[in-house]
N, C-alpha and C positions, 0 to 999 in steps of 0.2 A: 345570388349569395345564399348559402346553408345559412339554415334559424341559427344555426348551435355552431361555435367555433370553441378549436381547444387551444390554447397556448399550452404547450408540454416546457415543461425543465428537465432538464436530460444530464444525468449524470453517466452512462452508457446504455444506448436504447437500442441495438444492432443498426438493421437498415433504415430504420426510418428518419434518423439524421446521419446524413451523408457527411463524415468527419473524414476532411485531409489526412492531420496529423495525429487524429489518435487521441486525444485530449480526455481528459477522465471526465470532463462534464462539460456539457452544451445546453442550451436554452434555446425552444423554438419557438414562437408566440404566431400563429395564424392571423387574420384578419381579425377586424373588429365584428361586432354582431348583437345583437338584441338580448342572447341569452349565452356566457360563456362558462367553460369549465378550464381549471388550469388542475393540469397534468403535472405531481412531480414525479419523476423519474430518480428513485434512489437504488441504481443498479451497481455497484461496486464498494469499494470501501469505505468506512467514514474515516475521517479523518487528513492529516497530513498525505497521507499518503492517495487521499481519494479525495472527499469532496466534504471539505470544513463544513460546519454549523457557521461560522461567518460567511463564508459564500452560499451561500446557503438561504440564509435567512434574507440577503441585500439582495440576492437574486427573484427568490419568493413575494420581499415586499413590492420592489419593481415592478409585478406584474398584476400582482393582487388589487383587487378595485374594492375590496372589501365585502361582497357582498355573492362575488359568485364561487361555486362549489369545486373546493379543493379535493383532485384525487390524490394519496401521496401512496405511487407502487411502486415494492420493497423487492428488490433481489440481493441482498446484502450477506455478505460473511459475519461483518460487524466490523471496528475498528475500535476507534479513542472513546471511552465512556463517557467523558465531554461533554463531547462532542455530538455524541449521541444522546444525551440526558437536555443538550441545547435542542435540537435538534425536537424531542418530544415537547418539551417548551412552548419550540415556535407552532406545533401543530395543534396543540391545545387552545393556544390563545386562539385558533380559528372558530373554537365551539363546534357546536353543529352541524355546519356548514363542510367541516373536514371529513372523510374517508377516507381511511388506511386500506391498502390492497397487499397479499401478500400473496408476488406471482410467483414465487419460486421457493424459496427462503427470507429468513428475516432470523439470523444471528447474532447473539452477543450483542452490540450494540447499537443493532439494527432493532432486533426485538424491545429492546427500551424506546429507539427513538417511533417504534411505529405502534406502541401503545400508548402515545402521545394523541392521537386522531380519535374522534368523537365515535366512530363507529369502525371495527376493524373487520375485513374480507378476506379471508382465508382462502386459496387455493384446493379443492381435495387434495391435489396429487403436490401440496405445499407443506414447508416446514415450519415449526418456530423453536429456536435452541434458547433455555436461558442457561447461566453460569456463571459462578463466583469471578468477580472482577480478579486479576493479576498481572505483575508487572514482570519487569528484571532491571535490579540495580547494583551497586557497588558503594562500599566504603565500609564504616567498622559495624561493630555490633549494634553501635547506640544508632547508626541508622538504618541499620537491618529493621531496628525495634521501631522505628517509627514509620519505615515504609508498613510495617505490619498493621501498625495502629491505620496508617491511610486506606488500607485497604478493608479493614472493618469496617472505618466509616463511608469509605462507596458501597460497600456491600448495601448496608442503609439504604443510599439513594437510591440503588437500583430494587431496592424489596417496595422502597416507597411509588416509583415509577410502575410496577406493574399493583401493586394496591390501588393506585390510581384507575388503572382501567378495570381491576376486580376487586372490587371493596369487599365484597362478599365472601373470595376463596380465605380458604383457612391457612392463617397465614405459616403456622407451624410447616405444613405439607408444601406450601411454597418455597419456605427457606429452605427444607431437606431437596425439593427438586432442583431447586440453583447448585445447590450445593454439590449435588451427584452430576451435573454437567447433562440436562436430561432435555431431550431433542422430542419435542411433541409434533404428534400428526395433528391435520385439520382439526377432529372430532377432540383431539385430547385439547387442544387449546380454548376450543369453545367450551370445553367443560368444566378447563380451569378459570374460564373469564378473560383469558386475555384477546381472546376474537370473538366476534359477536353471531357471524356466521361463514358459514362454508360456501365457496364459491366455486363452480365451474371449473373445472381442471383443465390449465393450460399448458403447451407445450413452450415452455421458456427458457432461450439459448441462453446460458451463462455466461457471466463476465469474464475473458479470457483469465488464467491464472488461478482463480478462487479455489476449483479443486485441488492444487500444490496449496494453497493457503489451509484449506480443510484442514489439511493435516496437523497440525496445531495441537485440535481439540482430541481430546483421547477418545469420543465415543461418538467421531463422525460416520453415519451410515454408510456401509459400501455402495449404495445404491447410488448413492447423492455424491459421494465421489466421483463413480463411473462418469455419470450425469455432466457433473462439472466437467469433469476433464476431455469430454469431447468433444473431438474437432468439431469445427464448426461449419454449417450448411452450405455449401456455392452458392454462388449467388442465383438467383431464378433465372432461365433462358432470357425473357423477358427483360430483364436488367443490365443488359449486356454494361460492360466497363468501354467507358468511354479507350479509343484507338489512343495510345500513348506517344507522343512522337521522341523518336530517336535521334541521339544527339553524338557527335564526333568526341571520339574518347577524351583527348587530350583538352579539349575546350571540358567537358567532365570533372576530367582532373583538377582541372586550373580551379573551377567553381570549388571544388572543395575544399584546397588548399586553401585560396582565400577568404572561405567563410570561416573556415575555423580558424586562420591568423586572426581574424577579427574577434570570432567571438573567445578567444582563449583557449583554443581545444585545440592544438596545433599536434598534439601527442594522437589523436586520433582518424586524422589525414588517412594511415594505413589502413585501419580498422573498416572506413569507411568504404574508402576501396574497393577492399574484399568482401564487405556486404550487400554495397549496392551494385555490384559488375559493373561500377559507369553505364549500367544498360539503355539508361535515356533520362533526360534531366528533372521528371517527375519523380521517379525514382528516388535520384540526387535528393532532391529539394525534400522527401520523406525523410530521407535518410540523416541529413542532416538536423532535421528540427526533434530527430527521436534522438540522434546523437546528442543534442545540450539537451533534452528532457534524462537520458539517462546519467550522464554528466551531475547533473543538477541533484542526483539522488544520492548518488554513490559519494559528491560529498558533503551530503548532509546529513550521510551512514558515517563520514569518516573514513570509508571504503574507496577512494579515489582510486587507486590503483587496479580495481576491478573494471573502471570504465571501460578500458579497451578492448577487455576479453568482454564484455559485456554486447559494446558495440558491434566487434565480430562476427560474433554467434546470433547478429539480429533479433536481439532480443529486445521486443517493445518494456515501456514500461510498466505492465503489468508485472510480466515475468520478472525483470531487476526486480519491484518489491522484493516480491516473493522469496529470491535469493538471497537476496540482503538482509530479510528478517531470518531467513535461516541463519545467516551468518553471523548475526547479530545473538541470535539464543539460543544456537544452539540445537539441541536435543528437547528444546522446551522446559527445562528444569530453570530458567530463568536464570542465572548466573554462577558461576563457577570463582571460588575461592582457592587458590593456589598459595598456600603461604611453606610450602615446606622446605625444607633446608635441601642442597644440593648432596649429592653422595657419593659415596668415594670413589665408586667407577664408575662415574657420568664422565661419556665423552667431552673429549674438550673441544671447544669450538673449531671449526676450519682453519679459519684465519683468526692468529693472534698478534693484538699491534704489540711491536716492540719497546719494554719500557728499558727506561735511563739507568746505567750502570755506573754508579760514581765508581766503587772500587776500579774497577775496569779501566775507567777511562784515567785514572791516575796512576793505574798502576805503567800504564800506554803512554802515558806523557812522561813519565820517569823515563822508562826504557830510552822513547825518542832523545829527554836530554844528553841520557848516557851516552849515546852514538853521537850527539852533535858535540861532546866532551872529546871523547876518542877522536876525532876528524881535528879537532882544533890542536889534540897537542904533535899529530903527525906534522902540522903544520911549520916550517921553521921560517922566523925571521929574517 
């Protein structure tokens, strides 16, 4: 038995936890041993849509014994401020003991939650973004005015969260860098205070998706885009994928008819289909559990109706995010107001329901009396 064993948390770590279905976050904990480190793994989004500060933290306490050395590496775009502000919270209550790693990136609310850690490691060839908190919402002006005020006041928390790990930088120069949306290298971050030192330059495959997510930020690197968005390595000779066994169409089909009558998805029977070729019942059984993961998103966007085209196109849940928050914002201006009146040559709709004609219909029932008048006096006794 090795001196040193790691327990990792793993919120996407490529091949080193071998994941069925995809799942945005796993937890691996090694043997026991004399002298342990626990690994977090904060590789994707924070948030809803990635991997809550309440998961987060119950998973953390779980393994923690209190007294051995937490690594927490960051390849994050960023997410919910929160979430992210929880998230530095829990790393702080570690003290000393904790070390922030930042293998790739650490964005927006990544960068809050990982200058939460007693000592932060920077990548050379690593980023760190900070940036004015925002949202998008709807309703009148008075709550235009108060989403605004909310957003002052995160501004706050989050000037307060990196004062925390640089008490020293001037805070004026700080507020103008959040402010301009300003992406520091290694050396810029250790010189702002918010990492302590610079680390070894890793080569780190990104979280599927994140570079379509980049896109967001208006003064995301093209380098870091490229970066992100490329495909991703074959596996090693060495790794071969286990031989898949192959299963008779129609017994295929049945499986998925019935798993989605069960679970509710019965509208995605087709979808499925056509994604997985029935090629063999691993396949199946992926395809299925990414069909309720994307399901599950689209209506919690409200966007139900995207599931099928979603499920079709194979698209894991990464990419759905990604789509969904476009569709959800847009252009990035955060919300669009529509109040204007309609004008005098706007098409009229395709189809118009027919409304009720009282003249019409009396003047129709007169006529009819008249004729059953006529008919009666032809009539003789």
């Amino acid at each position: 038995m090795n001196k040193q064993s790691t327990p990792r948390i793993f919120n996407r770590a490529g091949k080193q936890v071998p994941v069925q279905d995809k799942h945005w976050y796993h937890l691996l904990a090694s043997g026991e041993s004399e002298q342990r480190v626990i690994e977090v793994f904060v590789y994707g989004e924070i948030g809803a849509w990635g991997i809550t500060a309440n998961q987060f933290v119950r998973d953390l306490r779980a393994m923690d014994d209190g007294v051995s050395p937490v690594i927490a590496a960051v390849n994050s775009i960023g997410g919910d401020l929160f979430d992210g502000l929880a998230i530095h919270n829990a790393l702080s209550r570690l003290g000393e003991r904790c070390t922030g790693r930042v293998d790739a990136l650490a964005a927006s609310a990544a960068s809050v939650a990982v200058c939460g850690a007693h000592r932060v490691v920077i990548a050379a060839n690593a980023m760190l973004m900070i940036h004015n908190p925002w949202t998008y919402a709807a309703g009148d002006a008075d709550d235009f005015r108060q989403v605004a005020a909310v957003l002052d006041q995160t501004l706050e928390a989050i000037i307060a969260a990196y004062k925390s790990k640089a008490p020293d930088a001037d805070e004026v120069e700080l507020r103008r860098l959040v402010n301009a949306e300003t992406w520091l290298t290694a050396n810029e971050a250790v010189a702002l205070g918010l990492a302590d030192e610079v680390g070894d330059g890793v080569k780190v495959k990104a979280c599927l998706g994140q570079g379509g997510a980049l896109q967001r930020y208006q003064h995301a690197p093209k380098a870091l885009l490229e970066q992100l968005d490329a495909d991703p390595e074959p596996l090693a000779p060495e790794d071969p994928l286990p031989p898949e066994p192959t299963g008779n169409s129609a017994k295929l089909a049945l499986m998925i008819t019935q798993s989605c009558a069960k679970a509710g998805i019965s509208n995605l029977i087709e979808a499925l289909i056509d994604s997985t070729k029935l090629s063999d019942e691993a396949t199946v059984q992926a395809g299925l559990t990414r069909a309720k993961a994307v399901h599950d998103l689209c209506v919690a966007a409200r966007l139900p109706e995207l599931t099928a085209e979603y499920v079709k196109a194979g698209l894991d849940t990464a990419g759905v995010r990604g789509r969904l928050f476009d569709k959800l914002v847009g252009s990035g201006k955060g919300f669009e107001i529509d109040n204007s009146l309609p004008l005098a040559d706007d098409p009229q709709p395709k189809v118009l329901a027919k409304q009720p004609d009282p003249p019409g219909i009396y003047a129709a029932r007169k006529v009819a009396q008249a004729g059953q008048s006529q008919s009666l006096k032809g009539v003789r006794p």
